[in-house]
Short mmCIF file of the C-alpha atoms (twelve columns), coordinates in Angstrom:
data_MODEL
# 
_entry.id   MODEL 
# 
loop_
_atom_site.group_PDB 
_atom_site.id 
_atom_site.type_symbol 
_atom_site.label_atom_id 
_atom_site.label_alt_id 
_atom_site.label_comp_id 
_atom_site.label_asym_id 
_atom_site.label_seq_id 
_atom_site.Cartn_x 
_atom_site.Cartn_y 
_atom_site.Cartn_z 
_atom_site.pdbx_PDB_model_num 
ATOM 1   C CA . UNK A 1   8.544  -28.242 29.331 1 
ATOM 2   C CA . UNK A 2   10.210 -31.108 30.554 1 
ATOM 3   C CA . UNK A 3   9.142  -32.102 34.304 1 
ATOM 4   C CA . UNK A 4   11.170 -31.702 36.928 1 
ATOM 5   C CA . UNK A 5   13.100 -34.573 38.358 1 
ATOM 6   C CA . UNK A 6   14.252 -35.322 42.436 1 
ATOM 7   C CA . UNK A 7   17.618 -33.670 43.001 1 
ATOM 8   C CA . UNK A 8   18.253 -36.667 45.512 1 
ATOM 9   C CA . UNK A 9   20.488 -38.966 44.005 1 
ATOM 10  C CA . UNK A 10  20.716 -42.701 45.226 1 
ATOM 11  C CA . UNK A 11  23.908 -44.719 44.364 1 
ATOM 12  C CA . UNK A 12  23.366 -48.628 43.645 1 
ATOM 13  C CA . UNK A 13  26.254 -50.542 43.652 1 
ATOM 14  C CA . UNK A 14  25.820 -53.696 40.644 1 
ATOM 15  C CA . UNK A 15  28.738 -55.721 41.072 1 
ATOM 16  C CA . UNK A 16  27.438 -57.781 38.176 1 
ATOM 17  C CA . UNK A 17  30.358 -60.118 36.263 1 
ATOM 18  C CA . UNK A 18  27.792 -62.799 35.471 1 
ATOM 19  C CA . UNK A 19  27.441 -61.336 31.945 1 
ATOM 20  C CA . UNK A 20  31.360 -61.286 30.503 1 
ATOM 21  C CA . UNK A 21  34.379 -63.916 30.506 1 
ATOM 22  C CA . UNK A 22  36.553 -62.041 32.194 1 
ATOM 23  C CA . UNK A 23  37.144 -61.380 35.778 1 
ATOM 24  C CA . UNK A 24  37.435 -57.969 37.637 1 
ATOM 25  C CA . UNK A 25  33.992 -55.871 37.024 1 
ATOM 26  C CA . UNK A 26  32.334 -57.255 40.248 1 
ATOM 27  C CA . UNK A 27  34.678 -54.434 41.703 1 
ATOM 28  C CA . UNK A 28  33.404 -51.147 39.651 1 
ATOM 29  C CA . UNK A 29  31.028 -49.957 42.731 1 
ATOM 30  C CA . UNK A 30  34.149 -50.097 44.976 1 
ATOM 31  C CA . UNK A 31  36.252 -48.344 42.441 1 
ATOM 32  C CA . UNK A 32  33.711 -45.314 41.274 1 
ATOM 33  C CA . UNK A 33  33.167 -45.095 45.325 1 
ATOM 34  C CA . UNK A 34  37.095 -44.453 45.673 1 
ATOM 35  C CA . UNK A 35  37.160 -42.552 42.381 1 
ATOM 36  C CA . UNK A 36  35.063 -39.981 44.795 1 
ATOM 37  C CA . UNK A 37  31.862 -39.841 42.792 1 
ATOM 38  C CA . UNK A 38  29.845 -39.344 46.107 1 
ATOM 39  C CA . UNK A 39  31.369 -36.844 47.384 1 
ATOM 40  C CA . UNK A 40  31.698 -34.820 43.833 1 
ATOM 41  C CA . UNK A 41  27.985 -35.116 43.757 1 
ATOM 42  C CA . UNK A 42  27.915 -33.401 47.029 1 
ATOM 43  C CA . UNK A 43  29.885 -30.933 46.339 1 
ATOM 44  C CA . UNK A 44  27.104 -29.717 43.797 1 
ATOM 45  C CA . UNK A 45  24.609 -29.380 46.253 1 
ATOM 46  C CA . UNK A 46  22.790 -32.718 46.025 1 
ATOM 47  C CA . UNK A 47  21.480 -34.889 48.490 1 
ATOM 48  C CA . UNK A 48  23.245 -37.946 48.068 1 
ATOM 49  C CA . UNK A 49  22.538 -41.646 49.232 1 
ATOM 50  C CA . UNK A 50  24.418 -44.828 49.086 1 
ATOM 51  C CA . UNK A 51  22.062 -47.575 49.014 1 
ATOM 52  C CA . UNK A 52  24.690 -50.429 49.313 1 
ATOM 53  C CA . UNK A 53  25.144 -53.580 47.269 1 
ATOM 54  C CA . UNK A 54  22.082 -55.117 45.370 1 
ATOM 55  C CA . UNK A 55  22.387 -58.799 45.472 1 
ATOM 56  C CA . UNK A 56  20.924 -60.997 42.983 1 
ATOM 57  C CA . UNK A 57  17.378 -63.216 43.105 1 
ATOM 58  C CA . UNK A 58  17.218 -66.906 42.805 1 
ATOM 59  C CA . UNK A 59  16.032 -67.261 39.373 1 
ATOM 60  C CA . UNK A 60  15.635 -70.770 37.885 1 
ATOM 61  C CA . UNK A 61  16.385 -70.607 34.149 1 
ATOM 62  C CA . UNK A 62  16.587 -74.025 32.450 1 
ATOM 63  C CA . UNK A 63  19.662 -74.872 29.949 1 
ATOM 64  C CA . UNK A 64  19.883 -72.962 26.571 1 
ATOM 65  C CA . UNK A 65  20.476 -74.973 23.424 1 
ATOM 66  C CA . UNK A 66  22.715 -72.198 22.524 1 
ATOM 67  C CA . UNK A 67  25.888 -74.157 24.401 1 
ATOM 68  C CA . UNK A 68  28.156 -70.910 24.404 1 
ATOM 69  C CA . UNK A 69  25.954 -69.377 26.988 1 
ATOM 70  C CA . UNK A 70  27.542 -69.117 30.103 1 
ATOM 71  C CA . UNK A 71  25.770 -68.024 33.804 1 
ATOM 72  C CA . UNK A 72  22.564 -67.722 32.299 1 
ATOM 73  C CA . UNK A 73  21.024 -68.205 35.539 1 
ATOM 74  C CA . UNK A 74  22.689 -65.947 37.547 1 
ATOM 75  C CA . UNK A 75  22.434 -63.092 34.819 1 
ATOM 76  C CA . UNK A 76  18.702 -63.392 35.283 1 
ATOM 77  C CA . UNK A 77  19.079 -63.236 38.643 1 
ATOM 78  C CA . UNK A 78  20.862 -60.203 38.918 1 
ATOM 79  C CA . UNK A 79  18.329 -58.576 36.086 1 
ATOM 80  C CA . UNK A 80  15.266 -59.194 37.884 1 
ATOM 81  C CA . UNK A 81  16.876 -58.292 41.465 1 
ATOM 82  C CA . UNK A 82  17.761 -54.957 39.011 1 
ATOM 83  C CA . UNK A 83  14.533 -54.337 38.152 1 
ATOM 84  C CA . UNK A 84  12.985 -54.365 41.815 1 
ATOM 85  C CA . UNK A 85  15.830 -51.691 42.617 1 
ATOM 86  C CA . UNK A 86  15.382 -49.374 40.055 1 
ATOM 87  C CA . UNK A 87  11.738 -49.273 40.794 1 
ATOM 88  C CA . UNK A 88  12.190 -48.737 43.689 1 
ATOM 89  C CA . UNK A 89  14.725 -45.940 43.787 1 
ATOM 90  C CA . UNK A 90  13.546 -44.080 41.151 1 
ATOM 91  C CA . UNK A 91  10.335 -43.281 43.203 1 
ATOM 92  C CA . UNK A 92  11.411 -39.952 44.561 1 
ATOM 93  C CA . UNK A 93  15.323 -39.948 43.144 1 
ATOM 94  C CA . UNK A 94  17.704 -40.246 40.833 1 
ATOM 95  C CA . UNK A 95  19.371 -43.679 40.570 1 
ATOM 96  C CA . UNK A 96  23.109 -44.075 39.665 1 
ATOM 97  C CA . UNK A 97  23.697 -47.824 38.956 1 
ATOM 98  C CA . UNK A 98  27.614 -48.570 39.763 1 
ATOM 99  C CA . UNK A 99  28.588 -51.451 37.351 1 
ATOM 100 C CA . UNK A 100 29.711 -54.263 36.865 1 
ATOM 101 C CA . UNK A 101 29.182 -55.329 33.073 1 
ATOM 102 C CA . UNK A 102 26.466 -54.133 30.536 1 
ATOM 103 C CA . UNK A 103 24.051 -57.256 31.072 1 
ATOM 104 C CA . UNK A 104 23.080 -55.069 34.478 1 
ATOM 105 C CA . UNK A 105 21.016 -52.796 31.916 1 
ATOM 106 C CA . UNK A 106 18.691 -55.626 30.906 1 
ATOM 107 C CA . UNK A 107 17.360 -54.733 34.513 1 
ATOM 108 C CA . UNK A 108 18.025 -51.385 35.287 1 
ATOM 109 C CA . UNK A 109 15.976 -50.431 32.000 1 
ATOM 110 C CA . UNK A 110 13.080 -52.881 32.918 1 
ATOM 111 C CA . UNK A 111 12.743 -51.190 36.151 1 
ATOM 112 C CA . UNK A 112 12.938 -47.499 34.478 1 
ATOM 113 C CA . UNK A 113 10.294 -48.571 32.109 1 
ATOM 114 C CA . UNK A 114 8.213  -49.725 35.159 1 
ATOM 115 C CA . UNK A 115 8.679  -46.402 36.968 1 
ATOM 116 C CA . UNK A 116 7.800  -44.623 33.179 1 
ATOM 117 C CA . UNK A 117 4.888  -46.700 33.507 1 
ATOM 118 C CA . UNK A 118 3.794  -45.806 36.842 1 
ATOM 119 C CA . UNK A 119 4.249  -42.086 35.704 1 
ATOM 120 C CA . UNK A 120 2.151  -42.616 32.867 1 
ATOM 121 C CA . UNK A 121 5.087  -41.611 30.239 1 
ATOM 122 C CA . UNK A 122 7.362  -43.007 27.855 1 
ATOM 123 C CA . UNK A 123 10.706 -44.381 28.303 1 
ATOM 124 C CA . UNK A 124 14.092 -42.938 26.173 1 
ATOM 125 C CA . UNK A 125 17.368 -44.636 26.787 1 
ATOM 126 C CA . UNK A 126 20.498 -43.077 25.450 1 
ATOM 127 C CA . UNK A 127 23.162 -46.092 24.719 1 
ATOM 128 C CA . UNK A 128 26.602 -45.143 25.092 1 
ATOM 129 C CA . UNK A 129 28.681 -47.567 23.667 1 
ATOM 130 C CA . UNK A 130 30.936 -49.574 21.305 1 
ATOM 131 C CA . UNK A 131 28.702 -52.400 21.161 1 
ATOM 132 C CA . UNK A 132 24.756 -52.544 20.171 1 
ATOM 133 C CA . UNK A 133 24.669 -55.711 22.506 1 
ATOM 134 C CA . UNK A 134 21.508 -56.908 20.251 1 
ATOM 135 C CA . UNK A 135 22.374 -60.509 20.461 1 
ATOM 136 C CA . UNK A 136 19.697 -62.628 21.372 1 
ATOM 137 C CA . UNK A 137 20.083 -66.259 23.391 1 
ATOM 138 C CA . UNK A 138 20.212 -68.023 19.912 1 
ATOM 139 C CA . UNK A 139 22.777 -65.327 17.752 1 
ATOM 140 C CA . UNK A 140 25.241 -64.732 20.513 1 
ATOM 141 C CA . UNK A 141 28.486 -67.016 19.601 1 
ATOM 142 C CA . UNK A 142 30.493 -65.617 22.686 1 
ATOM 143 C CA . UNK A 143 27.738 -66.088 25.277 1 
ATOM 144 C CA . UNK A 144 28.810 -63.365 27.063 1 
ATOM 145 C CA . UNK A 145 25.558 -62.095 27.940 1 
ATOM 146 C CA . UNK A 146 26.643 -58.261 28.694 1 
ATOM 147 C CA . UNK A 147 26.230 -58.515 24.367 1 
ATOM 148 C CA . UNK A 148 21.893 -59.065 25.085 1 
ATOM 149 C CA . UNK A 149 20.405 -56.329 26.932 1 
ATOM 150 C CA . UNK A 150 18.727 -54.416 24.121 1 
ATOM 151 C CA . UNK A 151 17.526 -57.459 22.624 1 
ATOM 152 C CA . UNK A 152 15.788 -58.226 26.045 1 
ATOM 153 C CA . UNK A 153 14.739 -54.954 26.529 1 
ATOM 154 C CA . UNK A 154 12.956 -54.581 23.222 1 
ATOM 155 C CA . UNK A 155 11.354 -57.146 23.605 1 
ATOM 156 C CA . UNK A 156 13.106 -59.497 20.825 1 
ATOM 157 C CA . UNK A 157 12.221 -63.414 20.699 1 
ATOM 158 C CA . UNK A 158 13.805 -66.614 22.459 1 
ATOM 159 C CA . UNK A 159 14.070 -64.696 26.299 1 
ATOM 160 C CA . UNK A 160 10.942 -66.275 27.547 1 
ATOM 161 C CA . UNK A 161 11.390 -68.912 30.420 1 
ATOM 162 C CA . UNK A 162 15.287 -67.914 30.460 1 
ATOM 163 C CA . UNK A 163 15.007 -64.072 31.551 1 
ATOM 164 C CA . UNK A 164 12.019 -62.423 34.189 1 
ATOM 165 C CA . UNK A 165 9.145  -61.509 31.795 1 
ATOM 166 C CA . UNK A 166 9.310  -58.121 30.687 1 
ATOM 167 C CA . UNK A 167 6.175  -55.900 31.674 1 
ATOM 168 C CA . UNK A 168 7.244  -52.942 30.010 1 
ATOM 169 C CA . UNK A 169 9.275  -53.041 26.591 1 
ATOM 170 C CA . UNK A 170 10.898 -50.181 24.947 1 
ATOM 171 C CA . UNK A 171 10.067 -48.982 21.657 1 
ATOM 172 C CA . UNK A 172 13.596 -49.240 19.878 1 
ATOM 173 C CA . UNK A 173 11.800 -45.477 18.442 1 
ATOM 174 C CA . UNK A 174 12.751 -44.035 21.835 1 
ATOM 175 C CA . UNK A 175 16.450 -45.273 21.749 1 
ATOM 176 C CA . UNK A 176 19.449 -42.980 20.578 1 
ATOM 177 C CA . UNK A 177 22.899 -45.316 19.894 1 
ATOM 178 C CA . UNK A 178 26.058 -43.159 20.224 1 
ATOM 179 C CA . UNK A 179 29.244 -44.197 19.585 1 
ATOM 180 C CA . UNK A 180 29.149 -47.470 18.083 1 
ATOM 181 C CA . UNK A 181 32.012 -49.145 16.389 1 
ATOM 182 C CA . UNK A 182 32.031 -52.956 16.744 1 
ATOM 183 C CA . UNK A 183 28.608 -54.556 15.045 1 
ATOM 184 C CA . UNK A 184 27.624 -58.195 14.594 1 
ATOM 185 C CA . UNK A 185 25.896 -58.628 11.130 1 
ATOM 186 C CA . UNK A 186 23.338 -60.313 13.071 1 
ATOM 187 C CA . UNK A 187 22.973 -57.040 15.253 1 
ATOM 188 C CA . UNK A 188 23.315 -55.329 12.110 1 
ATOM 189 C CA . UNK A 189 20.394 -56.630 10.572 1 
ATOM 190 C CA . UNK A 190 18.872 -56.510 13.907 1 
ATOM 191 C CA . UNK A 191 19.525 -52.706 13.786 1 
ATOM 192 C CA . UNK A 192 17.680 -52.193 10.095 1 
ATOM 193 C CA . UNK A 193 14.096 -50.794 10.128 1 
ATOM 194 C CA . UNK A 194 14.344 -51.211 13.902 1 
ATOM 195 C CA . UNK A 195 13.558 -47.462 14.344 1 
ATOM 196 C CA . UNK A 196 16.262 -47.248 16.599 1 
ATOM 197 C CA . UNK A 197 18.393 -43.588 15.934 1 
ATOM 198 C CA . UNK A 198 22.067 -44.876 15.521 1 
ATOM 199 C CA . UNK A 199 25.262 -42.370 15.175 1 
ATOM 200 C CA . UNK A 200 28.574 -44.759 14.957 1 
ATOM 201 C CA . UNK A 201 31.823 -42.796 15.530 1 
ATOM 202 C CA . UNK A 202 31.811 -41.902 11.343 1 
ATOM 203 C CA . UNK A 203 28.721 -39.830 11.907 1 
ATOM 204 C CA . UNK A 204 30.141 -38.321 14.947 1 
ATOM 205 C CA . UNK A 205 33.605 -37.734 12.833 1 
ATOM 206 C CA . UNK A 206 31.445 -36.130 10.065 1 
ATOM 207 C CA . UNK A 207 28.776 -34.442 11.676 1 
ATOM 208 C CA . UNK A 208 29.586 -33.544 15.385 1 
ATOM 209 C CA . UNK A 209 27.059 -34.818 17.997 1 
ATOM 210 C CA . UNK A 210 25.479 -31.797 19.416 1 
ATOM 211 C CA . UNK A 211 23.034 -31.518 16.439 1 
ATOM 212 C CA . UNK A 212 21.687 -35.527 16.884 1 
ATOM 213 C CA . UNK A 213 22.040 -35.266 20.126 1 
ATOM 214 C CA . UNK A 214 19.924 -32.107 20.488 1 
ATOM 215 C CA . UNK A 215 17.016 -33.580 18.385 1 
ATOM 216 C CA . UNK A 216 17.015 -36.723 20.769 1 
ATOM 217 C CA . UNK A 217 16.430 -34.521 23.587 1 
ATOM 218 C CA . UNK A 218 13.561 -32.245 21.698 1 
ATOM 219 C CA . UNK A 219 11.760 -35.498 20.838 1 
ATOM 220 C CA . UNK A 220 12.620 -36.487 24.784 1 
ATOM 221 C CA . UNK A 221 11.183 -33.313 26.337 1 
ATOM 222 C CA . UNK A 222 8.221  -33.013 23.925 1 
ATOM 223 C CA . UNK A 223 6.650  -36.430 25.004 1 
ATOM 224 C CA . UNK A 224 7.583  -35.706 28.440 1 
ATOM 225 C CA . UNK A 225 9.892  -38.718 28.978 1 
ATOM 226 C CA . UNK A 226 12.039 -40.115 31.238 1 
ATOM 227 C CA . UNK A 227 15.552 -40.502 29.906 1 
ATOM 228 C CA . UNK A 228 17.746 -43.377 31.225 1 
ATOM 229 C CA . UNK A 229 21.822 -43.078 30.011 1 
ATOM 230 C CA . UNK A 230 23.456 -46.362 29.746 1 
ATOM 231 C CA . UNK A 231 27.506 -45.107 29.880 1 
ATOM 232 C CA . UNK A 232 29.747 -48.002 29.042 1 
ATOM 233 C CA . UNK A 233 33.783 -47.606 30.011 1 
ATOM 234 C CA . UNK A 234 34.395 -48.705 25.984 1 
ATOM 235 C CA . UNK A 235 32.177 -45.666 25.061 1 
ATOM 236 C CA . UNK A 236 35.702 -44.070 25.143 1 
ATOM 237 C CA . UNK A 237 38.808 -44.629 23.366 1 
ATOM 238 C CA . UNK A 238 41.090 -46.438 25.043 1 
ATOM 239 C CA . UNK A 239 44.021 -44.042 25.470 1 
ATOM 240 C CA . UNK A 240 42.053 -42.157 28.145 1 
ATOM 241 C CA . UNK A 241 39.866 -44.959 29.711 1 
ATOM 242 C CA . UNK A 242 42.419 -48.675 29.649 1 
ATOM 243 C CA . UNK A 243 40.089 -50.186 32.259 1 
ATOM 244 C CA . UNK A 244 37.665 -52.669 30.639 1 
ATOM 245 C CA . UNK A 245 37.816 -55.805 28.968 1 
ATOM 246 C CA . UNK A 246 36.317 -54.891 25.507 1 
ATOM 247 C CA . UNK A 247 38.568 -52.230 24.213 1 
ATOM 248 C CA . UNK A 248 37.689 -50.826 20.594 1 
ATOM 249 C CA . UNK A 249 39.927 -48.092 19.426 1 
ATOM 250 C CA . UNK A 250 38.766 -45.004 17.873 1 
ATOM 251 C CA . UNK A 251 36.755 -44.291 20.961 1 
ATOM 252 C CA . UNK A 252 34.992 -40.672 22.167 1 
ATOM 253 C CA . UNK A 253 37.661 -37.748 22.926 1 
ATOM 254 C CA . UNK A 254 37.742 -36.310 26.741 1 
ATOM 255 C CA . UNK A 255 36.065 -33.767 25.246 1 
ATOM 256 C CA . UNK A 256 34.037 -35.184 23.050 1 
ATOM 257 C CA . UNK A 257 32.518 -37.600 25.818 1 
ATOM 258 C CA . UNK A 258 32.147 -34.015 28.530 1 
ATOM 259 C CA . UNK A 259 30.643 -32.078 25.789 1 
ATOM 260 C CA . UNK A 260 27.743 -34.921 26.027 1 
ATOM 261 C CA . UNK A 261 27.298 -34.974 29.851 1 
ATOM 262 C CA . UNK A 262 27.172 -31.454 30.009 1 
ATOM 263 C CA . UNK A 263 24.537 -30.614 27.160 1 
ATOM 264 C CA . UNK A 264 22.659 -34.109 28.858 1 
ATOM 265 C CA . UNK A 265 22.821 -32.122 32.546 1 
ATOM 266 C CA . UNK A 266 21.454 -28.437 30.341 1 
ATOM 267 C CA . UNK A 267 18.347 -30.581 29.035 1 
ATOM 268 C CA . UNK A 268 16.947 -31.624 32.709 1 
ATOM 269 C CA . UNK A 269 15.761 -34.574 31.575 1 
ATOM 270 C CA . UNK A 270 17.698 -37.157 32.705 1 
ATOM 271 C CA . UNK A 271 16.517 -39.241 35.168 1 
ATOM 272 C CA . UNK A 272 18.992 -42.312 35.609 1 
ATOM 273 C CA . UNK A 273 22.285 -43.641 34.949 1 
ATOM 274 C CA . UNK A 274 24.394 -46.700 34.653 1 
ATOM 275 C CA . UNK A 275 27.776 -46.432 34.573 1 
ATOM 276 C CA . UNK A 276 29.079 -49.900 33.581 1 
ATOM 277 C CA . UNK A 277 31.757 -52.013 32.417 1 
ATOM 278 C CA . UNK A 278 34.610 -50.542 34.715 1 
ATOM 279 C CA . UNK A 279 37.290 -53.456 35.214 1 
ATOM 280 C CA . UNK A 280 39.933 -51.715 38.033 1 
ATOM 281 C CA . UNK A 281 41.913 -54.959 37.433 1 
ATOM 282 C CA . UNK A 282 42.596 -53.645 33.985 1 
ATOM 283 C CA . UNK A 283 42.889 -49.966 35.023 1 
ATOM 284 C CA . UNK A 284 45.924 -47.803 35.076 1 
ATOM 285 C CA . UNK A 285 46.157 -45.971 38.583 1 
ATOM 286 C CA . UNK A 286 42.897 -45.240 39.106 1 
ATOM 287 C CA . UNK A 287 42.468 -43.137 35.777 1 
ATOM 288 C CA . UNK A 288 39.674 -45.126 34.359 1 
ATOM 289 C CA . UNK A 289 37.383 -44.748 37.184 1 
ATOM 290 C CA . UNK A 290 38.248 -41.090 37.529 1 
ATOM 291 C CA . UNK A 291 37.237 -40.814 34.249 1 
ATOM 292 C CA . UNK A 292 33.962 -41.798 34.585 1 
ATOM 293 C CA . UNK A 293 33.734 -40.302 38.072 1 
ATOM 294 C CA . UNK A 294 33.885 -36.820 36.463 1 
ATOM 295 C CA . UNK A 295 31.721 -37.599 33.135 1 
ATOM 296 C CA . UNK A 296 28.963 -38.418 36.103 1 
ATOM 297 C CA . UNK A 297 29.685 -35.000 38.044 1 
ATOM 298 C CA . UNK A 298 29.438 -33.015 34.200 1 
ATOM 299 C CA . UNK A 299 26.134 -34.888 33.850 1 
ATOM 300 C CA . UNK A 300 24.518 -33.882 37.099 1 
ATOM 301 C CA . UNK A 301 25.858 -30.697 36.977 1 
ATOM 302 C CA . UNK A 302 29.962 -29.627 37.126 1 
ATOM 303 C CA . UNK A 303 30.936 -26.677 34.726 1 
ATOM 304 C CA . UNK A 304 33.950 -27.025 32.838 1 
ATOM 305 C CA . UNK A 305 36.278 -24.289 34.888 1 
ATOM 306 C CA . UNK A 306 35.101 -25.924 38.032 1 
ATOM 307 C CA . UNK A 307 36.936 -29.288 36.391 1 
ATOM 308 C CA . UNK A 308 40.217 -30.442 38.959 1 
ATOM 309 C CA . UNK A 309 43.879 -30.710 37.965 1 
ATOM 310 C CA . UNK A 310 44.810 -34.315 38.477 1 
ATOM 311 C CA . UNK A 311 48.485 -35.511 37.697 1 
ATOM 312 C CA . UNK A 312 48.842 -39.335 37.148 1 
# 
């Protein structure tokens, strides 16, 4: 049986930008905030906390060779200031990290595997995405680095002296990649024998994802784990979520991305979030942010008939 997590949830805003070209993410925490994702968590009975704005460390990272990387420095800044706050608010609840781009996971993993640590159990991460964002410093071309985090995380070569050192990797065994269209062949061959379990948008067209999702969560609650969901805005098509910067078509359904949160909120066992790449410069009204607003309140909890009638 899977143990039971703090109802508490604690909101941590991650206006992170450091990691993409484009301007606009550093307001996400703002937009989810006015998207009402507080008080929809309320309104399930939880406890509730807004923890503010985490700000990032001074980190001194010397120049990469790799001359397409851009705010190196800063990125590590904001992942090790990530790490400290995940530790810390995972120690009696539920962190919801409230993005700003996908590099933000580089530290809001590290400090979930800390806490997993400190438990004395393993780590799973379910990615949620378009992108595998496997680059390492040396392969990435765009040196955006929102396109690194798993490399980091797994502990992959050529982060040392750029990147806080990583006390706790994860075993790419204990990560489940949903959704992804849009692969680098040096992610791609980054991705073979890795261990990692990998359903693109073909398997989900040809299969469904209850089934793979189901076994992730067995293999989750039979070692006991923590489970971390990484949730990136380009997770979804684009006809229903416009507001980020890295739009790949052929994106999860409404339905298709509810029917997740709400068999994730069944299994008990998650015990943090991100919810990242939101870009309310790019958004249309609002809906984007909505959007994810309401995946969150399905994964913590709201049924389908208790679902509002919005009109845009």
């Amino acid at each position: 049986m899977a143990a039971r997590h703090p109802e508490r949830c604690i909101l941590v805003g991650a206006p992170v930008q450091s990691g993409t070209d484009r301007l606009g993410c550093d307001m996400g925490p703002s937009a989810y905030r006015a998207a009402g994702l507080p008080g929809a968590l309320r309104d399930l009975g939880l406890p509730v906390e807004d923890a503010g704005t985490v700000v990032p460390r001074p980190f001194d990272a010397p120049a990469h060779p790799n001359r397409a990387i851009h705010h190196l420095a800063e990125t590590a800044g904001w992942t090790l200031a990530l790490t400290e706050a995940a530790f810390r608010a995972s120690e009696a609840a539920r962190p919801i990290f409230l993005g700003g781009d996908h590099s933000l996971s580089a530290g809001t993993v590290a400090g979930m595997a800390l806490r997993a640590q400190a438990e004395g159990r393993p780590l799973f991460l379910l990615w949620l995405d378009a992108h595998a964002d496997l680059h390492t410093l040396d392969t990435t071309t765009s040196g955006n680095l929102h396109g690194v985090p798993l490399a980091y995380l797994t502990g992959r070569p050529g982060f040392a002296g750029y990147f806080p050192p990583l006390a706790a990797a994860l075993d790419p065994a204990r990560i489940c990649m949903v959704g992804l269209r849009s692969v680098d062949p040096a992610e791609r061959a980054a991705l073979t024998g890795s261990g990692a379990r990998v359903h693109d948008m073909r398997d989900i067209d040809e299969t469904g994802i209850v089934a793979p999702l189901r076994d992730f969560l067995g293999d989750v609650a039979a070692a006991e784990g923590l489970l971390h969901v990484s949730l990136d805005v380009d997770f979804l098509d684009p006809g229903i979520a416009p507001g980020v910067g890295t739009t790949v078509p052929g994106g999860a359904t409404f339905r298709e991305a509810h029917l997740i949160m709400e068999l994730l909120h069944d299994s008990g066992l998650v015990r943090s979030l991100d919810l990242v790449e939101l870009n309310p410069f790019l958004d249309e009204r609002g809906r984007t942010a909505l959007l994810m607003a309401d995946l969150a309140a399905s994964l913590f909890g709201r049924r389908i008939l208790d679902r509002p009638t919005r009109s845009f």
